[in-house]
N, C-alpha and C positions, 0 to 999 in steps of 0.2 A: 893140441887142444882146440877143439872147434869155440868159437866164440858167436853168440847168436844175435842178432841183428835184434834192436831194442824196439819193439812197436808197440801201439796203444792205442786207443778208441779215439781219440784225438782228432785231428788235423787241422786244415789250414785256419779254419774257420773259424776253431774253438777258442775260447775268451779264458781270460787267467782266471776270471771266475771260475766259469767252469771248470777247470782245470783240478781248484782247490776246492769242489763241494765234495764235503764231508768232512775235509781235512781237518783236525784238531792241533796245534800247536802248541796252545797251552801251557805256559812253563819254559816254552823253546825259545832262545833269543836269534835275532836277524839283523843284520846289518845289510846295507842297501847303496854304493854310492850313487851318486848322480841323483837322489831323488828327491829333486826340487821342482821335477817337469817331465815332461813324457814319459817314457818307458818307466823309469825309477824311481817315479812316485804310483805310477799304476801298481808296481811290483810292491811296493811299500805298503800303498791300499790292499791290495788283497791278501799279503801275508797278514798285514794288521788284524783281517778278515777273521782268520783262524787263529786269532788267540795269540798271535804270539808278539813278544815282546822287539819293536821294531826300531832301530837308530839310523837316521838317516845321517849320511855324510857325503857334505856340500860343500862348496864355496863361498856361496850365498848363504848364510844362514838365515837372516829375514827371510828371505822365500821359503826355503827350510820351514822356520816354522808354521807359516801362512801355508805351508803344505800338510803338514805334523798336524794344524788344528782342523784341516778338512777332513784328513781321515780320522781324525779322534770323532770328529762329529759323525761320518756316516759310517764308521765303525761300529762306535759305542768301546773302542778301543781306546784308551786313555796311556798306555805303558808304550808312548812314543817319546823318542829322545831324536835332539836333532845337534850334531858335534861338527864343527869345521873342519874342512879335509882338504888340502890341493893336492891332488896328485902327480905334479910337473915340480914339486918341489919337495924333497927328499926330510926337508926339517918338520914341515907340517905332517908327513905320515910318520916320521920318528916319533913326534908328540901326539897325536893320534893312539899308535897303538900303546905307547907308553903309561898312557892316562886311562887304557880298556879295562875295568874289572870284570873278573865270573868267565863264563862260558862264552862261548860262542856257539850255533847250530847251523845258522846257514849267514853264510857269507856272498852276494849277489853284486861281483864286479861287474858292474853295468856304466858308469860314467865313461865318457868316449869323446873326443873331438874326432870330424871327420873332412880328410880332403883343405887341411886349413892352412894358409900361405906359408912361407917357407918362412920358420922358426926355430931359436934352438932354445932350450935352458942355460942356465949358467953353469951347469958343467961341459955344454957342449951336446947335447943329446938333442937328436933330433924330435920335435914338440910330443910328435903325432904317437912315434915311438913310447917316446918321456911317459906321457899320459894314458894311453890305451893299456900299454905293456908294463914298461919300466915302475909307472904307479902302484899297479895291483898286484904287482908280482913284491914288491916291497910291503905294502900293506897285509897280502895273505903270509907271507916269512914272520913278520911281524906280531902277527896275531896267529901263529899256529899252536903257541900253546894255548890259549884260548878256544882253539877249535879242537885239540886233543884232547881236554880238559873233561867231559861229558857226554861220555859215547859218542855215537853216531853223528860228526857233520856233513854239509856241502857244501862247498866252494863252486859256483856256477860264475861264468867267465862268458860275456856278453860276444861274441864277434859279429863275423858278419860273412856273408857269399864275397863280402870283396877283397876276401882275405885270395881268391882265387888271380886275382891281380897283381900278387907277386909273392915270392917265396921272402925268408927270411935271406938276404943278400949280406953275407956271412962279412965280405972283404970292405962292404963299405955301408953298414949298417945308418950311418948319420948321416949319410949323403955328406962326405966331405967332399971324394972327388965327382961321381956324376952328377951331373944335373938335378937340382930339385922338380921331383914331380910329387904335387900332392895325392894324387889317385893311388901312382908306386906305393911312396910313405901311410897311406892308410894299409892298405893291401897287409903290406908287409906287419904292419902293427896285428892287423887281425887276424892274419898268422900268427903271429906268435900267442895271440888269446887261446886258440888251437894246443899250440904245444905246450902252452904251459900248464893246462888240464891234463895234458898228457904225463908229463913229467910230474906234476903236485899229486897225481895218481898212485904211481911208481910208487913214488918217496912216502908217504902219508899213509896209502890203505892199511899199512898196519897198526895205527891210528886212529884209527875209524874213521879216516878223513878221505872222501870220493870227490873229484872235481869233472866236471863236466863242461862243452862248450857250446852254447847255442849261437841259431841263429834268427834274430826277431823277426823277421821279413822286411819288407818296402812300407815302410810306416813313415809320414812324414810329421818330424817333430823339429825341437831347436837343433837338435843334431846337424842338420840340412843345411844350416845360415850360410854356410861357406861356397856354397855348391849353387850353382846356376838355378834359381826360381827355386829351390829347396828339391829337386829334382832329382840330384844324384849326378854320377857322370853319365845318364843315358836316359833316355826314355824307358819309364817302366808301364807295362800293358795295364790299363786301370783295372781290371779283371786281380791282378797279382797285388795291390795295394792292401794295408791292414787297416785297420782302427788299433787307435794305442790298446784298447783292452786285448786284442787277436796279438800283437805284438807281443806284449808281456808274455803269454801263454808258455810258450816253450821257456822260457826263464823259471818263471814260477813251477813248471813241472819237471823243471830242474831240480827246483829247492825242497819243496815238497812231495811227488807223486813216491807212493809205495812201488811203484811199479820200479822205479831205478834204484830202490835201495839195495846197495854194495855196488852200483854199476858206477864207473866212472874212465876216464880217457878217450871218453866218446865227443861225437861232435853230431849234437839234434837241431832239426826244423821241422817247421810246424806241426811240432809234439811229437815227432820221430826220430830214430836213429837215422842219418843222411847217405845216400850212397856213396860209397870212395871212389872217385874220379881219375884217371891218369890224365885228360884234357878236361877244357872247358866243356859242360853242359850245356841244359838248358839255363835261362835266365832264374837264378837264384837257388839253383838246386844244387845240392849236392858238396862233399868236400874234399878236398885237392888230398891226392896220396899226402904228400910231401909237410902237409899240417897237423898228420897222425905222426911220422917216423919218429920211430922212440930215440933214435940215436941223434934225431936234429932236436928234440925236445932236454934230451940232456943235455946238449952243447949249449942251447938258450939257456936254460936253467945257470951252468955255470958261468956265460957271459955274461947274466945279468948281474949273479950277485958280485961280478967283479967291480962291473960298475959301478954298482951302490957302493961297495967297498973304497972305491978310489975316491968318491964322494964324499967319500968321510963322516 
């Protein structure tokens, strides 16, 4: 079966605005995490944009809603909700999805720590992991009959080119015995944002549920704090830097663009399907074979939910 490479009038440039003119929503509900700041309240603003019915989930919820009431104001969007959510702790997403009424339509794993000191949870899970991966892959299980519930969803899954930093390292995924490297441990976290669109693909499409995995670009937000001058691990050529509104873009044309409806186990940058990689490329391009294989996306799938399981 030939499978065709996803393109669109898009690119680097284009702004989640743009992305979403025309778009009607209307009636459709969204969930957003992380959107108390950067990306995830940009994404929050312009789906609010189109109509549709949008809940943010934070940690912060004061900020939350001090974000909730800006977009209601330059919306004219008023059907914002804003619900507490940590995703490094397994109780707060139990109650979380436990307390979700009605549908769900687009789901936008965007919350992310990045590169942050060497931390574990209290079952042992390494942070970066716990948060990136182990979070949203418990919150989207959580909430899939909510997402099956009303035709057509998406589940869009935030990564990043740094996921080309390291595979998912099978034998010692919490860094018990090598060394902690935080660059490793994001890398590997945004891997698995990759596989597990892959995998939530698989299992769901007959469900009407597509998941996808973006990539925002070099945007600097709180994300960064961790990271030398908010810089990253490298210098990035100021030419290749976003605006949060360029950033969101591929997220948002995740959730909404008609152009990917029924697509999904793909992994997009700026507003594109990305080329598949066997080495590193250029700087930010492209995605590692090894973040599509269906058969490492099923093996994460099942070591996560053991996890959670062992969690209790």
């Amino acid at each position: 079966m030939t499978v065709t490479t996803i393109t669109t009038p898009y690119g680097f440039s284009s702004t989640a605005t743009d992305v979403a003119q025309g778009i009607d929503l209307t009636g459709r509900r969204a969930l957003v995490t992380g959107a108390s700041s950067g990306l995830g309240a940009e994404t929050a603003r312009v789906l609010a944009g189109t109509g549709a019915s949008v809940t943010l989930a934070v940690r912060d919820t004061a900020a939350g809603e001090r974000v909730a009431k800006e977009i209601a104001d330059a919306t004219g969007n008023r059907d914002l909700h804003v619900a507490p959510l940590d995703l490094a702790d397994p109780r707060s997403i139990a109650a979380f999805t436990a307390a979700w009424r009605g549908p769900l339509h687009v789901l936008v794993n965007n919350a992310g720590v990045m590169a942050c000191p060497e931390r574990y949870t209290a079952q042992g899970w390494e942070w970066q992991f716990a948060t990136n991966h182990l979070g949203h892959f418990a919150l989207a299980t959580g909430l899939h009959g909510a997402l099956a519930s009303d035709g057509p969803a998406r589940v869009v899954a935030v990564s990043s080119s740094g996921h080309q930093l390291s595979p998912i390292v099978w034998d010692d995924v919490h860094f018990a015995f090598r060394p902690y490297d935080p660059w490793l441990a994001y890398g590997q976290s945004k891997t698995a944002n990759v596989l597990f669109a892959v995998e939530a693909t698989r299992r769901w499409a007959d469900d009407g549920i597509t998941a996808n995995a973006v990539m925002p670009g070099a945007v600097f937000t709180n994300l960064q704090r961790h990271t030398e001058g908010g810089r990253g691990s490298g210098s990035v050529p100021a030419e290749l830097i976003k605006t949060v509104g360029q950033g969101a873009a591929t997220a948002v044309l995740a959730a909404t663009s008609p152009l990917l409806e029924g697509v999904g186990g793909r992994y997009f940058a700026d507003c594109n399907e990305a080329e598949v990689l066997d080495h590193r490329g250029a700087p930010l391009q492209g995605v590692a074979r090894y973040a599509l294989d269906p058969a490492g996306a099923r093996r994460l799938w099942e070591l996560s939910g053991e996890m959670l399981a062992d969690a209790g």
